[in-house]
N, C-alpha and C positions, 0 to 999 in steps of 0.2 A: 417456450422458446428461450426465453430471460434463464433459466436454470439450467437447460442445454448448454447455452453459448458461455454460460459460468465454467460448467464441468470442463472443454475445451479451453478455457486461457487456463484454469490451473494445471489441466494435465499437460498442456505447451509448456509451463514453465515449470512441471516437474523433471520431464524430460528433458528440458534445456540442459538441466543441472545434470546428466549423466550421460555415459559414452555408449555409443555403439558396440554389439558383441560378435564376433564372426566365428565361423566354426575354426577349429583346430585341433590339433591331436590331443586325445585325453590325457596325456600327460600333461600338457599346456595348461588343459582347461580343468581337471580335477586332483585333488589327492585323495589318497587315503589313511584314511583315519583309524582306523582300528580292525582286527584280528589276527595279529603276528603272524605275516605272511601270509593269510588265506586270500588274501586281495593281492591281484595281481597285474600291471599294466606292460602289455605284451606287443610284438608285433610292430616295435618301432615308434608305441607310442595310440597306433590303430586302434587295437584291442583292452578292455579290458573285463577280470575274471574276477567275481566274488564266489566264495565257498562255504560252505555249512557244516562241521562234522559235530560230533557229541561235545564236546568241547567247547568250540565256540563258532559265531559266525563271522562277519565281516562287512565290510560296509566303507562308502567315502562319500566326499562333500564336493561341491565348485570351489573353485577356489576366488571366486568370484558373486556379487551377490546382483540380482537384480532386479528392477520396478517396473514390470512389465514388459512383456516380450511373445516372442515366437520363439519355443522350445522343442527338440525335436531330438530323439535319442533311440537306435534301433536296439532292440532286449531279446536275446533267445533264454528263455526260461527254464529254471530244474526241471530235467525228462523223468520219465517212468515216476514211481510210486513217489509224489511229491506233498503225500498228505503230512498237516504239520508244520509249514517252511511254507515261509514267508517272504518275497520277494518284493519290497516297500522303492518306490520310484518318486520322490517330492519336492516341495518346495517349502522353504520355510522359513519363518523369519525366527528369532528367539524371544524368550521372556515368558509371563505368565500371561500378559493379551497378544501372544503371537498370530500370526497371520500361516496361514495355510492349504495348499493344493494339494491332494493325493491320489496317484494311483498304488494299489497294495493288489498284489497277486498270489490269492490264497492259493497254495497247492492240494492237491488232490491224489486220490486213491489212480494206481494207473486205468488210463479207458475211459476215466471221468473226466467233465472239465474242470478247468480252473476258473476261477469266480476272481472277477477282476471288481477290485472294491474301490468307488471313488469318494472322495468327500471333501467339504470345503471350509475350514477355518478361517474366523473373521474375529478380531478380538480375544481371541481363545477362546473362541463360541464353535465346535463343529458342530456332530450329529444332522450334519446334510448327507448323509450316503446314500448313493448311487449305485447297485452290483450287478453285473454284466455276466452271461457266459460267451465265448467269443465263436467265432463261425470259421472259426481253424482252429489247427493245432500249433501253438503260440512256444511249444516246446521243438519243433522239429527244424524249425530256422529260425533265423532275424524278423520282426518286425517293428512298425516305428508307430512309435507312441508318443505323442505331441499335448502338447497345452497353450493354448493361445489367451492370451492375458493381457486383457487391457480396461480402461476405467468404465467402462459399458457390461463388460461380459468376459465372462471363461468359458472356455472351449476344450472341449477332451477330446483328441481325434485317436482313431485306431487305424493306420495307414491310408490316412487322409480322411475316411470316412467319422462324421462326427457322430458319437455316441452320446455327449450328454452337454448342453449349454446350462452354465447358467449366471443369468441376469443380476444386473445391479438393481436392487429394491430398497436403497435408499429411501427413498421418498414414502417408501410403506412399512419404514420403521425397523428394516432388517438392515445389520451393519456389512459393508462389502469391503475386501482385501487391496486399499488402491493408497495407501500412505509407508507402509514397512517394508523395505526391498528384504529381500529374500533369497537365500542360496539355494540349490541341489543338492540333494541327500538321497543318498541307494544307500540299502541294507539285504541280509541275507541273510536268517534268524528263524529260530525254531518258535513257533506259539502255537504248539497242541494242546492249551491250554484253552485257546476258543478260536484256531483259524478254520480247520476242517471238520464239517458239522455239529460248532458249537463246543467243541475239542472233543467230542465221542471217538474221533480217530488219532491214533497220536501218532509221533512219526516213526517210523522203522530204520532205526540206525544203521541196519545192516547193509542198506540203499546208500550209508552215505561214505565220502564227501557227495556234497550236492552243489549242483553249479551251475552259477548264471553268468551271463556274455553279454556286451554291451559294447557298443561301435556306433558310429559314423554319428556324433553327437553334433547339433549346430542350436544355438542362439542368437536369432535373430531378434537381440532385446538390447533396455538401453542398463549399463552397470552402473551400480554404486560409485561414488567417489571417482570417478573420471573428468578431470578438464575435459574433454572432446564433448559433442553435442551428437544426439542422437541422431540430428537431421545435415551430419556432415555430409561434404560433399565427397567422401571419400562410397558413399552409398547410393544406390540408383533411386528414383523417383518413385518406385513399386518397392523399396523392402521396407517398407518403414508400413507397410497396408494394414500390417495387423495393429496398428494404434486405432483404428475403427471398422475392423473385422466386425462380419454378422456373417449370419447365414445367408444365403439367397434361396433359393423357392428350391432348386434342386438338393442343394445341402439339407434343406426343413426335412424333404420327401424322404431322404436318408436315415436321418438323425432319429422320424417316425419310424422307419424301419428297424432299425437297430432296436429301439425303445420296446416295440410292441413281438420283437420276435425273440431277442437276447436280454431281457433287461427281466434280474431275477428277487430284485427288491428297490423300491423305492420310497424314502423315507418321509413323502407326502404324503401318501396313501396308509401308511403303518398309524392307523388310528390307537393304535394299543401302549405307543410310544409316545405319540404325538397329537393328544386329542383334540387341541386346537387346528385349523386351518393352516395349511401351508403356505406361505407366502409366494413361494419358489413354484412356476407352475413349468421348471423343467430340470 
């Protein structure tokens, strides 16, 4: 209880120190960073467009950095023949012990799925991956892909539904991402050199440009460097919930669901990689 009630005053007075985040148009909330013109912010601001050809890819950042949050971003993904291409959705702090959140969306041959790849950097430690096949087709419209982030646990949702938690294990000697605020990073990048089957498939240029869509982004988290406080009054008494988000019994029932019928690697179980015990038991 004494270690509990600890984790609570410093995470109160991590958050004191940073502001609240609310949704706004991507232009507001991101730029871009690199592929001369293949990144594109459309639609007043609504929309934005990254692109892939032989040449090169594209990609942007937040403009904005943060320490915890509710993050919530809708993605329609490269359609047809997307083996090759790379679609990287993250968070991440800088340096050589950076901190780190990932979803990566390997593309695939067309008819196949995409293998949605998660993982967790702590210290510049990852190799926690997580890979998912998804229970639609993630290419034919929007959907929303979220991460919930706070000093207890992370959360990967796939349009609310939670696919993979995982826990602080501190105490059992594994380091957790709860000191390095951290920005958003999208990319959109060719690696047939190991995305689709190990890179046996490469990508078919003839298919490109190739192109991802991204809208209705909100962060409900607190920023870097901001006078304001998380727990201003400018915020209702429920958004701030994901500072001690968990699952409840129906979320668990899901998350088992997800796990046992879409989940197509887990890097507990990979004895071949990892011959010690896993700490992580999700």
């Amino acid at each position: 209880m004494a270690s509990s009630s600890k984790l609570v005053l410093v995470m109160c007075f991590m958050v004191s120190a940073f502001g609240i985040a609310i949704g706004n148009t991507l232009d507001q909330e991101f730029e871009i960073t690199w592929g001369d013109g293949r990144a594109k912010i459309l639609n007043n601001g609504d929309l934005l467009t990254l692109s892939l050809d032989k040449i090169s890819g594209s990609g942007f950042q937040s403009k904005n950095e943060y320490l915890f949050g509710k993050i919530d971003m809708q993605l329609k993904l490269v359609s047809g023949n997307s083996a090759g291409t790379v679609t990287a959705y993250y968070l991440s702090s800088q340096g050589p012990t950076h901190d780190e959140i990932d979803f990566e969306f390997l593309g695939n041959l067309s008819g196949d799925p995409y293998t949605l790849h998660t993982n967790v950097f702590s210290q510049g430690k990852g190799n926690r991956e997580q890979q998912f096949h998804l229970w639609f087709d993630p290419t034919a419209d929007f959907h929303t892909y979220s991460i919930t982030w706070n000093p207890q646990r992370i959360i990967f949702y796939v349009d609310g539904t939670p696919i993979r938690e995982y826990k602080n294990s501190e105490s059992m000697g594994v380091s957790y991402p709860k000191n390095q605020a951290m920005r958003i990073y999208s990319s959109l990048w060719n690696a047939d050199d190991w995305a689709t089957r190990g890179g046996l498939v490469k990508t078919d240029w003839s298919q490109a440009p190739f192109n991802a869509s991204y809208r209705n982004f909100n962060a409900n988290a607190c920023i870097s460097n901001s006078s304001s406080s998380c727990n201003s009054n400018t915020t209702t008494s429920t958004s701030n919930s994901w500072l001690n988000e968990e699952l409840d019994n129906t979320s668990q029932e899901r998350l088992k669901w997800v796990q046992k019928n879409y989940m197509v690697y887990n890097y507990c179980t990979d004895s071949k990689r990892f011959p010690a015990d896993c700490v992580q038991n999700s």
